[in-house]
C-alpha positions as CSV (number, residue, x, y, z in Angstrom):
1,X,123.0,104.2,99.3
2,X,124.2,100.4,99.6
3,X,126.5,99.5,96.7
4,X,127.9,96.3,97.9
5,X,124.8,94.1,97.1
6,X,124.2,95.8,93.6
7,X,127.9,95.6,92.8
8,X,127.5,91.7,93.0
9,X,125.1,91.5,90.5
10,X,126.9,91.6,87.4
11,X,129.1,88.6,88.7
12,X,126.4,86.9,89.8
13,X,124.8,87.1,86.2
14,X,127.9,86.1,84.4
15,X,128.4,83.0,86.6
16,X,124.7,82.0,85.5
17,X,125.5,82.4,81.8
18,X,128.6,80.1,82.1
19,X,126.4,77.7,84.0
20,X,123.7,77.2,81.8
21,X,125.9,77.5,78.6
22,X,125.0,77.6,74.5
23,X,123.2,76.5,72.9
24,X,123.0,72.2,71.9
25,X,125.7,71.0,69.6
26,X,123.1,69.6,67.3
27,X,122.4,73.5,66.1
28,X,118.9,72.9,67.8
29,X,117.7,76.4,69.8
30,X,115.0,77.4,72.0
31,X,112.6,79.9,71.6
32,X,112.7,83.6,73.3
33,X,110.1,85.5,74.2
34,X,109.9,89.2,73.1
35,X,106.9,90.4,74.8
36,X,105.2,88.9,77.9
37,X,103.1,90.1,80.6
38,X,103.2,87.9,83.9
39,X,102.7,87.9,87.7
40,X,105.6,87.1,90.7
41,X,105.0,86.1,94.2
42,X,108.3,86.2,96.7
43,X,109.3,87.5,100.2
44,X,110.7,91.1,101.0
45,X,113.2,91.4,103.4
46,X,112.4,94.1,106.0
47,X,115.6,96.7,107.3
48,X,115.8,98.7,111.0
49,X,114.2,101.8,110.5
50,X,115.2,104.7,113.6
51,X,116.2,104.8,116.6
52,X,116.0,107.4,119.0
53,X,117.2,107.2,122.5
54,X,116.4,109.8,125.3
55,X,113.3,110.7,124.5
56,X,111.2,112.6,127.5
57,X,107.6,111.3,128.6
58,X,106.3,113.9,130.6
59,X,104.1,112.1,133.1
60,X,100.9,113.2,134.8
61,X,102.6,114.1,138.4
62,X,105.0,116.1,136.7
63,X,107.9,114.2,136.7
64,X,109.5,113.0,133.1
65,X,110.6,109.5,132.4
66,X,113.1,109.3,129.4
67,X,112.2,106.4,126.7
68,X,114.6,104.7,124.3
69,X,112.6,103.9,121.1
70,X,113.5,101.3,118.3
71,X,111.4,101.2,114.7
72,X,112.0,98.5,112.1
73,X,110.7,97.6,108.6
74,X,109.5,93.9,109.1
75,X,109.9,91.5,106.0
76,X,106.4,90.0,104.3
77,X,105.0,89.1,101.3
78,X,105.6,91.0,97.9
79,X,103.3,90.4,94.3
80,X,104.2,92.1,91.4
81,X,102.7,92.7,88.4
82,X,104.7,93.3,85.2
83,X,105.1,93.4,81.3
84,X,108.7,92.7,79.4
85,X,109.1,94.0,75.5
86,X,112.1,92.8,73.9
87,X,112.7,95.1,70.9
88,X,116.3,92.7,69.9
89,X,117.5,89.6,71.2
90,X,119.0,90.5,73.9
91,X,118.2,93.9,74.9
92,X,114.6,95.2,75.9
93,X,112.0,97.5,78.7
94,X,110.2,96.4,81.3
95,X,107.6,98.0,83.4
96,X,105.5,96.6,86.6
97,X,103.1,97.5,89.7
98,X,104.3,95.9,92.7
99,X,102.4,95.9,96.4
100,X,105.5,95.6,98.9
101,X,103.7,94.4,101.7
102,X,106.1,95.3,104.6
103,X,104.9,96.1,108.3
104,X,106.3,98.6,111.1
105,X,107.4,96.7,114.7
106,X,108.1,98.7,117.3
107,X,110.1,98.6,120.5
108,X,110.7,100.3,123.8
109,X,113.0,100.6,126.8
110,X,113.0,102.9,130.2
111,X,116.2,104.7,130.0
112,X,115.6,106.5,133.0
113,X,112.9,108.1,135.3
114,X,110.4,106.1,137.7
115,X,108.0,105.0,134.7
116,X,104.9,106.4,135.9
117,X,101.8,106.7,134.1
118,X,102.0,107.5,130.7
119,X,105.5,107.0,130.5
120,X,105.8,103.6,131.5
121,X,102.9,101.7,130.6
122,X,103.3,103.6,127.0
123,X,106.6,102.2,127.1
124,X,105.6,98.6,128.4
125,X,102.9,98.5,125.8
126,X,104.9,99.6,122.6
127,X,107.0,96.4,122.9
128,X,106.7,94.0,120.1
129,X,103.7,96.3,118.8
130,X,103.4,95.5,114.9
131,X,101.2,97.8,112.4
132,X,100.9,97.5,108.5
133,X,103.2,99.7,106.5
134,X,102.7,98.3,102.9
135,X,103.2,100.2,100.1
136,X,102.6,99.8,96.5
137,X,105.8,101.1,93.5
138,X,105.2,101.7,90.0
139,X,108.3,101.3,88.4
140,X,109.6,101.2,84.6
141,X,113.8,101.1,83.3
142,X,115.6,98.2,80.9
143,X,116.3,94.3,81.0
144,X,119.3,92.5,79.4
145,X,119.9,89.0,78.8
146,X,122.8,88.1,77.5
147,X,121.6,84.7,76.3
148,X,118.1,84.4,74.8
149,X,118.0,80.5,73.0
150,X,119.2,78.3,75.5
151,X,116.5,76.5,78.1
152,X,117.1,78.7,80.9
153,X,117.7,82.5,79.7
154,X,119.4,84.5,82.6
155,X,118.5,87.8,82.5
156,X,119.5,91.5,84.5
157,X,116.8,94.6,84.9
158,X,117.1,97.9,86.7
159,X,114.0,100.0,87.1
160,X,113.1,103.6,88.6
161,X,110.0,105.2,89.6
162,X,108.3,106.0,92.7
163,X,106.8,104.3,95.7
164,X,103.4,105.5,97.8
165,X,102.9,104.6,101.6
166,X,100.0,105.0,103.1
167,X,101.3,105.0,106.6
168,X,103.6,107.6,107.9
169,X,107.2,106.1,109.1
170,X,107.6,108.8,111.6
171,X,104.1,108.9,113.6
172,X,104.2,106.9,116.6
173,X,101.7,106.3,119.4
174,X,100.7,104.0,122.1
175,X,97.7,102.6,123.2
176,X,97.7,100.9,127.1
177,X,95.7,100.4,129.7
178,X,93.7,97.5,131.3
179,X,90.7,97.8,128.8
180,X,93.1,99.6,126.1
181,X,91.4,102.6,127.1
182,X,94.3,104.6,127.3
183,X,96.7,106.8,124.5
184,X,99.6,108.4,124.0
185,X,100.9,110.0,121.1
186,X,104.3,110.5,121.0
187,X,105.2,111.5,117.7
188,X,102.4,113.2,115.3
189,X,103.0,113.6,111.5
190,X,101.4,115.6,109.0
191,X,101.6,114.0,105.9
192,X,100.5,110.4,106.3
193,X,100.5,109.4,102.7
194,X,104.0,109.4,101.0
195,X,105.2,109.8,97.4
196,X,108.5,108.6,97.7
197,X,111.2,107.7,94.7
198,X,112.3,103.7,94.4
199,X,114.4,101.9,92.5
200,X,115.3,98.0,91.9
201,X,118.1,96.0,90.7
202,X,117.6,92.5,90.3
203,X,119.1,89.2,88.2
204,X,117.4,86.2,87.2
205,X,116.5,83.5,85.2
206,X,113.7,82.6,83.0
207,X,112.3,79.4,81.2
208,X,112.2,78.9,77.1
209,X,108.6,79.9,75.9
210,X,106.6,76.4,76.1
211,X,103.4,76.4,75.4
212,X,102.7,80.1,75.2
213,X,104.2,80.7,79.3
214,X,107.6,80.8,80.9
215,X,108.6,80.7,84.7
216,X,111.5,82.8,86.1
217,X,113.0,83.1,89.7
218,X,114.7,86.1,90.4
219,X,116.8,88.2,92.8
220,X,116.4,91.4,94.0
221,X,117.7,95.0,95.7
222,X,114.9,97.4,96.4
223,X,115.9,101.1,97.4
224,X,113.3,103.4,98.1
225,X,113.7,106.9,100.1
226,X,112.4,106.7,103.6
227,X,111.5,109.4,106.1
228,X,113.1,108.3,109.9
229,X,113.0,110.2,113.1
230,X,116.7,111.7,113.4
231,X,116.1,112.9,117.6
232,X,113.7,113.6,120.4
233,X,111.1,116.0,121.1
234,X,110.8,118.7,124.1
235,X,108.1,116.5,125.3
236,X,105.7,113.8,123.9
237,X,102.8,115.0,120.9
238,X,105.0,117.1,119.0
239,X,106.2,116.3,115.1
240,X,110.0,115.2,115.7
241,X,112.7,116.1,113.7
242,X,113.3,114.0,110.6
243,X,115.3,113.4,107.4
244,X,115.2,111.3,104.3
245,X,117.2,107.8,104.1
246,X,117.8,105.5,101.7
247,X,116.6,102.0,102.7
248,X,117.6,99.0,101.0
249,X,115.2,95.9,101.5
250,X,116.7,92.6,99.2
251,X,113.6,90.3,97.8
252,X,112.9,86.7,95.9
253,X,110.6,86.6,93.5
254,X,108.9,83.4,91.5
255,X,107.0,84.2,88.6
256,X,104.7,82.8,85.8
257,X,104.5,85.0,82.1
258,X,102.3,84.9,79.7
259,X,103.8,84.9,76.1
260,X,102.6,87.4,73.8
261,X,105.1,86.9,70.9
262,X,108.2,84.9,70.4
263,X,111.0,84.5,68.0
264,X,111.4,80.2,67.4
265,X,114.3,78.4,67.6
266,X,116.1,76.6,65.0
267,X,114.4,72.7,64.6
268,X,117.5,70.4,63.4
């Protein structure tokens, strides 16, 4: 698993709590917000999936063409949904739903052989091919912040739970022809929808309750466990041999919470 992004994040916290400092000199505070329930919109950053070179296209006169194939997570849009209970201050649980709305792109070379038919208009089609892979995470775990009267209130959360993608990461097929008449399955896979185990890490910052609503920004590391194709086949159709991988994808989030109770600040 990738430690060197999550082992930032503390630092990265503490710089924002020296940055936006204590509270006024006057004694005045802000409010904080001990239970909200909001919505984020940000961007997910996508990671290279598999790679498998060698692969052998048996084609139709016999003779086998050997493909070099290339699978990556693209980035897209993310929306979560969550809900923040602070039971003190400064410590507290969190819980949210969150569509990760990455996609597959797929790539292709001729490694070797004459590229006849499948093999090489398979090949020649699978460049650049991009499908849908978005998956939704239900996740729950713990937020800290370490100051909760200021203006802006930096905070830290870590959650666990599990992930579901509806499209397998190991099936792969390609569909060619002058009418796109033709296709050619490469890889098969049984189990096309996946429960798989997530977590996230993430440090922000949100706004004192005005007005019964706070914004926040915050950055994230998303792991989730991935299946990815670990070789080639005898021949094209077949399931190919596979293995779990941790994938980390890093995300930006803006949000918008409703507050449902607050603790107020000191007034003089």
């Amino acid at each position: 698993m990738p430690l060197r992004s999550s082992a930032r994040l503390p630092g990265v916290l503490g710089a924002l709590a020296v940055l936006l400092g204590a509270a006024p000199a006057t004694g005045q505070t802000h409010d904080e917000a001990r239970l909200t329930v909001g919505v984020s919109i940000g961007y997910i950053k996508g990671s290279a999936l598999w790679t498998v070179a060698q692969q052998p296209i048996v084609d139709l006169d016999g003779s086998q063409d050997l493909l070099t194939l290339h699978r990556r997570l693209a980035g897209n849009l993310t929306l979560s949904a969550q809900t923040m209970y602070f039971s003190s201050a400064h410590f507290g649980y969190t819980g949210e739903f969150t569509y990760i709305g990455l996609g597959t792109e797929d790539s292709c070379t001729l490694a070797s052989g004459s590229g006849g038919v499948p093999g090489g208009p398979a090949c020649e089609a699978l460049k650049g091919v991009a499908r849908p892979a978005s998956a939704v995470s239900l996740m729950g775990g713990v937020v800290w912040r370490p100051i909760s009267r200021t203006m802006y209130q930096p905070f830290a959360r870590g959650l666990l739970g599990a992930a579901v993608v509806p499209r397998s990461a190991l099936h792969m097929s390609s569909v060619f022809g002058l009418q796109q008449e033709n296709l050619l399955e490469i890889y098969t896979e049984d189990n096309s929808h996946m429960i798989r185990p997530a977590a996230t890490m993430g440090v922000g910052v949100s706004t004192a309750p005005s007005a019964g609503y706070q914004l926040s920004a915050e950055l994230r590391e998303t792991w989730a466990v991935i299946p990815v194709v670990t070789g080639p086949t005898q021949y094209q159709g077949l399931q190919p041999p596979s293995a779990n991988r941790v994938k980390m994808f890093p995300s930006f989030l803006v949000g918008l919470n409703i507050v449902l109770e607050r603790r107020r600040g000191r007034r003089y």
